[in-house]
LUMLODO-484010 format. One record per residue: chain; x, z, y of N, C-alpha, C in turn. Coordinates in pm, 1 decimal, always signed. Each point is the difference from the previous one (the first is absolute). Layout:
BEGIN
{"A",{X,Z,Y},{X,Z,Y},{X,Z,Y}}
...
//
This chain:
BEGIN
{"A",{+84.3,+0.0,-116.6},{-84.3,+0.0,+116.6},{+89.1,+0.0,+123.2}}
{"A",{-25.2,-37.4,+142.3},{+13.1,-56.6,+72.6},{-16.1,+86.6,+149.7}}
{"A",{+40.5,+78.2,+3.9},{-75.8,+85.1,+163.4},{+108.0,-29.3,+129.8}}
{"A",{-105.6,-35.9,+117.4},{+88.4,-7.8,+142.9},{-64.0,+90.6,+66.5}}
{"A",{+71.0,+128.0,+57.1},{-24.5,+76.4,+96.1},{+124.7,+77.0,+129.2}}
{"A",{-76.7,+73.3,+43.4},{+108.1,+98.3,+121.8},{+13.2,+96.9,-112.5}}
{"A",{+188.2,+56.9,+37.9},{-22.5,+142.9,-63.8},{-43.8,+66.5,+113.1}}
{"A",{-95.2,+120.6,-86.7},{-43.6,+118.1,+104.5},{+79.6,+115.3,+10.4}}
{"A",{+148.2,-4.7,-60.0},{+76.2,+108.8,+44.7},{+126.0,-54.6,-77.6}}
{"A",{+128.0,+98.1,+57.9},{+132.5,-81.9,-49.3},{-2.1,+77.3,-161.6}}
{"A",{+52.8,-115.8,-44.3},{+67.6,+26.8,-154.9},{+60.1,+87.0,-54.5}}
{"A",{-22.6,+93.4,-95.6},{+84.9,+118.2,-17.4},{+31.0,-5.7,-142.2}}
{"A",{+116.0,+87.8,-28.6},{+67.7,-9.1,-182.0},{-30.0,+124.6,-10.6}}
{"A",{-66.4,-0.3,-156.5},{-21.4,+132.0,-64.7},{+105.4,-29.9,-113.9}}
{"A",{+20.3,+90.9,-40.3},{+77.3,+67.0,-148.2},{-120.1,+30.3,-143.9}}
{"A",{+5.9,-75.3,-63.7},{-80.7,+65.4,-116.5},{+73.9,+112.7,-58.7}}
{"A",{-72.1,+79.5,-94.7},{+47.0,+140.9,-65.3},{+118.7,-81.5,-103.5}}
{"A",{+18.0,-137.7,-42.6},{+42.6,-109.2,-78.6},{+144.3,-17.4,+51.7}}
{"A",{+5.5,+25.4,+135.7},{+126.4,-6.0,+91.7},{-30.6,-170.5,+51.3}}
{"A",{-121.9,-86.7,-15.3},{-15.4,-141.3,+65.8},{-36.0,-17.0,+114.0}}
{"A",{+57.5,-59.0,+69.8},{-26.4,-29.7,+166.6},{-140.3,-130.1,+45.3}}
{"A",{-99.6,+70.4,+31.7},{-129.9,-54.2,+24.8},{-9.6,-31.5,+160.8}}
{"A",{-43.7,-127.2,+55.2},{+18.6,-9.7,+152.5},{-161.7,+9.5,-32.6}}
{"A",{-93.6,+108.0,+109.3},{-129.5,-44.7,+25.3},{+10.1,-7.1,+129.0}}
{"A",{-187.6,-111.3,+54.6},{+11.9,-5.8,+114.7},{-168.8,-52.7,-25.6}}
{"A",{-67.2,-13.5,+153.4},{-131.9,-44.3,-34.5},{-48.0,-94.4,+77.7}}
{"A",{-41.3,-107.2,-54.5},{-92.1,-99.6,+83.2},{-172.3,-36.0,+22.6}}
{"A",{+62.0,-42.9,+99.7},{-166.2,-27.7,+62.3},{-40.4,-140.4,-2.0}}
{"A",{-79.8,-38.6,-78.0},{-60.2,-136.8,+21.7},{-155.2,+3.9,+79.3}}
{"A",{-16.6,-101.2,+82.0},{-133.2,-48.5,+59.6},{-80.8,-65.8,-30.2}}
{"A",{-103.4,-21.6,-10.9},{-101.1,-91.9,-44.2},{-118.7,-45.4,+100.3}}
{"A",{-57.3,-93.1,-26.6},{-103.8,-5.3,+75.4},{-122.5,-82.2,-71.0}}
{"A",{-123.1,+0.5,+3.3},{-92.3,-67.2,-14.5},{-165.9,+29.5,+83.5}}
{"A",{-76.7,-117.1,-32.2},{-119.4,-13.1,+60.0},{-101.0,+56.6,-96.4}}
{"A",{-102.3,+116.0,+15.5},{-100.1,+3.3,-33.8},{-111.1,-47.8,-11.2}}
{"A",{-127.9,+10.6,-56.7},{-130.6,-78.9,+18.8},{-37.0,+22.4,+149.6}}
{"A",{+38.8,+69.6,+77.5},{-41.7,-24.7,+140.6},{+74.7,-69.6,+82.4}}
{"A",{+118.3,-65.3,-67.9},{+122.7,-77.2,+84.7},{+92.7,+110.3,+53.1}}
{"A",{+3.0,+91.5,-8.8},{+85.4,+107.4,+107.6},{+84.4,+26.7,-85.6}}
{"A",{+125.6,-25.7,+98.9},{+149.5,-1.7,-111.6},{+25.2,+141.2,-18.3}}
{"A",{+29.0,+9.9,-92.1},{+79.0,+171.4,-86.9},{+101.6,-9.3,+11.2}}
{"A",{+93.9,+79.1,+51.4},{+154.5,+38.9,-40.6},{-3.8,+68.9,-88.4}}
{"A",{+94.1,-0.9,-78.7},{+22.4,+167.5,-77.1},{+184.5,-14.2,-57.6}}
{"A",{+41.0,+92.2,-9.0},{+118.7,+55.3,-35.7},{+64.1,+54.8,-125.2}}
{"A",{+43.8,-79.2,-75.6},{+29.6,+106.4,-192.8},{+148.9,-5.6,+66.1}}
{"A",{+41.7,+136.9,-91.8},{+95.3,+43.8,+32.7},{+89.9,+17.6,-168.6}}
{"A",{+84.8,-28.7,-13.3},{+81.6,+43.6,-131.6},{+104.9,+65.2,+40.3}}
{"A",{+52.7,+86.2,-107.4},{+109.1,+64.5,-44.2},{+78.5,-78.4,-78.9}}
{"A",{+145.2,-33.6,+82.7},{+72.5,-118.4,-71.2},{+102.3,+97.1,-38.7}}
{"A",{+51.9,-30.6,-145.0},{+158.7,+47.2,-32.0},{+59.9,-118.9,-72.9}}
{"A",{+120.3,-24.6,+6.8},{+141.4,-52.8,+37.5},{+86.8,+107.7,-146.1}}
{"A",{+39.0,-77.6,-111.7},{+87.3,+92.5,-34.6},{+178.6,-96.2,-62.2}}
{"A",{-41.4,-139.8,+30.8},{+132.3,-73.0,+18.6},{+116.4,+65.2,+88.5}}
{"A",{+32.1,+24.4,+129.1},{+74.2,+47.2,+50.3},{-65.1,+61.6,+108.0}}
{"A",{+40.1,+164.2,+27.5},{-15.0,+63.0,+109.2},{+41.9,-29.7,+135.9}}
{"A",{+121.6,-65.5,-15.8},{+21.7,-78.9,+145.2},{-76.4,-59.4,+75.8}}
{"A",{-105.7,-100.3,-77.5},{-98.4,-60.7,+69.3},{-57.4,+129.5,+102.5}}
{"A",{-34.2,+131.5,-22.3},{-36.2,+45.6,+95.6},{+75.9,+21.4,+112.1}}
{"A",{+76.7,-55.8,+70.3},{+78.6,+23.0,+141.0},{-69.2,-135.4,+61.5}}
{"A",{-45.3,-108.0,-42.7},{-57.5,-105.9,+40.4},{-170.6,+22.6,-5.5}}
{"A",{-6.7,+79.5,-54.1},{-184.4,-20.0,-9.9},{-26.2,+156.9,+105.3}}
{"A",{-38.9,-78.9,+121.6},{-22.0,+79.5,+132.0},{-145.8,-11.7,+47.2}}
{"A",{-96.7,+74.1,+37.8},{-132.8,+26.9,+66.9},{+23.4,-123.1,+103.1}}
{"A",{-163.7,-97.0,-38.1},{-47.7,-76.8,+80.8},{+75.1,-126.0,-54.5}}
{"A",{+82.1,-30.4,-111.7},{+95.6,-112.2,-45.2},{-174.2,-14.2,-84.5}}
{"A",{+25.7,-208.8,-18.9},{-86.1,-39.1,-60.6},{+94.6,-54.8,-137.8}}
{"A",{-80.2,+58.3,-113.4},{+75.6,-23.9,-90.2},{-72.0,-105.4,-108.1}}
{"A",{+40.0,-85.5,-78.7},{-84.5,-83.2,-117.0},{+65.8,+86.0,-169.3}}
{"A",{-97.4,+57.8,-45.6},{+5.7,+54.7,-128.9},{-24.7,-49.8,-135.7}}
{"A",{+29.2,-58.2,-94.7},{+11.8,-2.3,-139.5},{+23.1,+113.4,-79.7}}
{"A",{-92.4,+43.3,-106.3},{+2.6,+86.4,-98.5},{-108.2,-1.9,-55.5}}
{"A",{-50.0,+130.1,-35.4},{-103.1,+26.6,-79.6},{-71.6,+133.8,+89.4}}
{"A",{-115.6,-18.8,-42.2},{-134.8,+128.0,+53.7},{-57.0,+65.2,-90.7}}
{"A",{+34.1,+164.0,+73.7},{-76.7,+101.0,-117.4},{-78.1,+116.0,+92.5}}
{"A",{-84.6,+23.9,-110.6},{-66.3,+118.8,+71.8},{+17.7,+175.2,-24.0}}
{"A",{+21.4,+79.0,+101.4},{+29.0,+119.0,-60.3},{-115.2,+110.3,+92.9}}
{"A",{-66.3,+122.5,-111.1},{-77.3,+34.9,+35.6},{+48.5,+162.7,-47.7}}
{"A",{-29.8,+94.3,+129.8},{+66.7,+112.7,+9.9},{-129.7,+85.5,+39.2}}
{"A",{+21.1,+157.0,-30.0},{-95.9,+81.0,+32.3},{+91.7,+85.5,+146.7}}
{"A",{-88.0,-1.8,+111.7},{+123.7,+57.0,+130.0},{-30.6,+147.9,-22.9}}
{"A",{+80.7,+62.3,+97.9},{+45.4,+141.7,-26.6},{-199.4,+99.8,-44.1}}
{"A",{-58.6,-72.7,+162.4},{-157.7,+26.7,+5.2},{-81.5,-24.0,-70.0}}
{"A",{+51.1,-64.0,-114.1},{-117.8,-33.1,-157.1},{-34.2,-151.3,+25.1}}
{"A",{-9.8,-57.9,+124.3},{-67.9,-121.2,+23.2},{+104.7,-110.1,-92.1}}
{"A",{-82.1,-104.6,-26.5},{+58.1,-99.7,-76.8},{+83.7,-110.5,+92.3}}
{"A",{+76.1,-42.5,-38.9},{+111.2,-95.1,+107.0},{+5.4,-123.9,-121.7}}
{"A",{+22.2,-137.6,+68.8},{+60.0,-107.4,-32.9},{+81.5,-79.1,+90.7}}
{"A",{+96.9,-43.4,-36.1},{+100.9,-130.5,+81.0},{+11.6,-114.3,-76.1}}
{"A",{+3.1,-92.5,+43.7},{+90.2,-106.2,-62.4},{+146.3,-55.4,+11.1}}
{"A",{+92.0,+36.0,-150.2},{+114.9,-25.3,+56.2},{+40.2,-145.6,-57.4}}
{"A",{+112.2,-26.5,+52.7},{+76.8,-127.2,-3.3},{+116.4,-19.2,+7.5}}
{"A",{+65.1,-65.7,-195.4},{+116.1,+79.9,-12.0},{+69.2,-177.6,+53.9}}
{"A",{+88.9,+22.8,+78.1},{+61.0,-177.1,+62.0},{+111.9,+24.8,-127.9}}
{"A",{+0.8,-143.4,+26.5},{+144.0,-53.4,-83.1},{+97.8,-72.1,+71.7}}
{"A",{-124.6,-87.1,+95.1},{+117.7,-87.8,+171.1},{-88.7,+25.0,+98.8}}
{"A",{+64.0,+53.7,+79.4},{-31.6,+6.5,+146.5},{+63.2,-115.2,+81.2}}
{"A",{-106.6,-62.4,+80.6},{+54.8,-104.6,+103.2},{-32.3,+43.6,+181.0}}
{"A",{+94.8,+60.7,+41.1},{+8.0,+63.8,+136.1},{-60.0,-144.4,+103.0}}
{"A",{-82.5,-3.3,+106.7},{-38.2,-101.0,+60.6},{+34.0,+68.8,+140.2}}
{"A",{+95.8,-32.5,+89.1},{+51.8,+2.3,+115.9},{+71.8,+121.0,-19.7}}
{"A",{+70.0,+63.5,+122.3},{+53.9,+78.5,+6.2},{+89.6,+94.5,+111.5}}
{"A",{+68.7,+92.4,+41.7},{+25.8,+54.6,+68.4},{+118.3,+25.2,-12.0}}
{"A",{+90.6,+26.8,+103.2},{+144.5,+41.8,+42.1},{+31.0,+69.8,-93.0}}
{"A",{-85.2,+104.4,-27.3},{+8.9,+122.4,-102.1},{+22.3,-44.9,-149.0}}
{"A",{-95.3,-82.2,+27.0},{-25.6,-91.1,-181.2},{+130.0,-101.7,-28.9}}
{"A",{+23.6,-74.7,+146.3},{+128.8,-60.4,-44.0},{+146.4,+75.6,-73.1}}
{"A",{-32.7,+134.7,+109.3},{+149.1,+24.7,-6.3},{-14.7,+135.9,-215.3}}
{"A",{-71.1,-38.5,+14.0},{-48.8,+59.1,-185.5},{+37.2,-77.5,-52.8}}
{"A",{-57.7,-164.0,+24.0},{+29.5,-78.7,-105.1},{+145.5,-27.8,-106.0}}
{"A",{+94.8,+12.1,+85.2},{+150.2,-49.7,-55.5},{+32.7,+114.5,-103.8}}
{"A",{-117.8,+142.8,-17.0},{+61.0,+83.2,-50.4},{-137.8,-43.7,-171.1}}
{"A",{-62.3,-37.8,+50.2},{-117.5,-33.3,-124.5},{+63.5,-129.7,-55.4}}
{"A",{+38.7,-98.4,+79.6},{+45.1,-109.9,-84.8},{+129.5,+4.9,-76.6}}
{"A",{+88.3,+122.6,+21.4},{+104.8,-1.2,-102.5},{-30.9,+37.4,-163.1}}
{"A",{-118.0,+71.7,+14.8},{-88.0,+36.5,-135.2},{-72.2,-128.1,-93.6}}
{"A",{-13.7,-12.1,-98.3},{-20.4,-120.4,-47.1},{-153.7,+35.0,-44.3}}
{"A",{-123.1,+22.5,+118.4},{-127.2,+8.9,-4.0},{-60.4,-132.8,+13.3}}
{"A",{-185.8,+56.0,-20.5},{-58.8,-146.1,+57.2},{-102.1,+37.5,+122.4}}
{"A",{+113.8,-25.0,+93.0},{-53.5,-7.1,+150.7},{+5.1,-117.0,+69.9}}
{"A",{-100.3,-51.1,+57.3},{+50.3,-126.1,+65.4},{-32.4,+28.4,+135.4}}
{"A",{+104.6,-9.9,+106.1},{-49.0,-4.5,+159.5},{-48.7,-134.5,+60.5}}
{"A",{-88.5,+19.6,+48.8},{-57.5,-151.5,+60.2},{+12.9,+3.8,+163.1}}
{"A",{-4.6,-73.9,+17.1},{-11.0,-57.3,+229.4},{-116.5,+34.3,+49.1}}
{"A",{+1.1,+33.1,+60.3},{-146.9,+38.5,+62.5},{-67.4,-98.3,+37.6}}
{"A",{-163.0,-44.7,-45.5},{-2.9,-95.6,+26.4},{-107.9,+0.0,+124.8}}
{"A",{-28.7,-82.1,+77.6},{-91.0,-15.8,+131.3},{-143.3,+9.5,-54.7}}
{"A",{-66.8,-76.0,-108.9},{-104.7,-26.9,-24.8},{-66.5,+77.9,-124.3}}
{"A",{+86.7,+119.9,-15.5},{-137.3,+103.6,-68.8},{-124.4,+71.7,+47.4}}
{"A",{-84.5,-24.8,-95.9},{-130.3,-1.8,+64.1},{-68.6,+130.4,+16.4}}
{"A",{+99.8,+102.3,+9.5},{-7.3,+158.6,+25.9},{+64.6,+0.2,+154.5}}
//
């Protein structure tokens, strides 16, 4: 599967109890459509993405970067501290494709591309339709 969104916060590495280095981070995709009354709907799904190819990728995956995702989608369903029932949808990537980028993001890159991941940086382009 296939997801293009903003991350909604910068990328962070956890440690499993395993000693494996997990990058999570979360995106936001948009949608839109017309109802039977014509009146357009926005709405917003949000996933929980993890990254467990290389942790480096997280120095490049920064809040408000638009990213293109490949992997797979799962669902995980938790009871919160208050008894109430919780669900997310997560999304485990396998390639991340970064779409434009920042001073910040550049000066990351030279340290992600010495790693032999699957990241691809792209140009920013004029005509995305976000």
């Amino acid at each position: 599967m296939n997801i293009i969104g903003g991350l909604t916060r910068d990328a962070e590495v956890h440690t499993t109890p395993q000693d494996k280095k997990v990058v999570n981070f979360s995106v936001a995709m948009n949608d839109s459509y017309r109802n039977k009354q014509g009146e357009r709907i926005e709405q917003t799904s949000y996933f929980d993405c993890s990254y467990w190819i290389s942790p480096n990728v997280a120095k490049i995956r920064l809040k408000g970067a638009l990213v293109e995702l490949t992997g797979r989608v799962s669902t995980r369903a938790w009871t919160a501290t208050n008894g109430e029932l919780r669900s997310s949808l997560n999304f485990h990537a396998s390639t991340i494709k970064l779409h434009g980028g920042s001073k910040k993001i550049e000066q990351a890159q030279a340290v992600v591309k010495q790693e032999n991941t699957k990241i691809i940086i792209e140009e920013p382009a004029d005509d995305l339709p976000f």
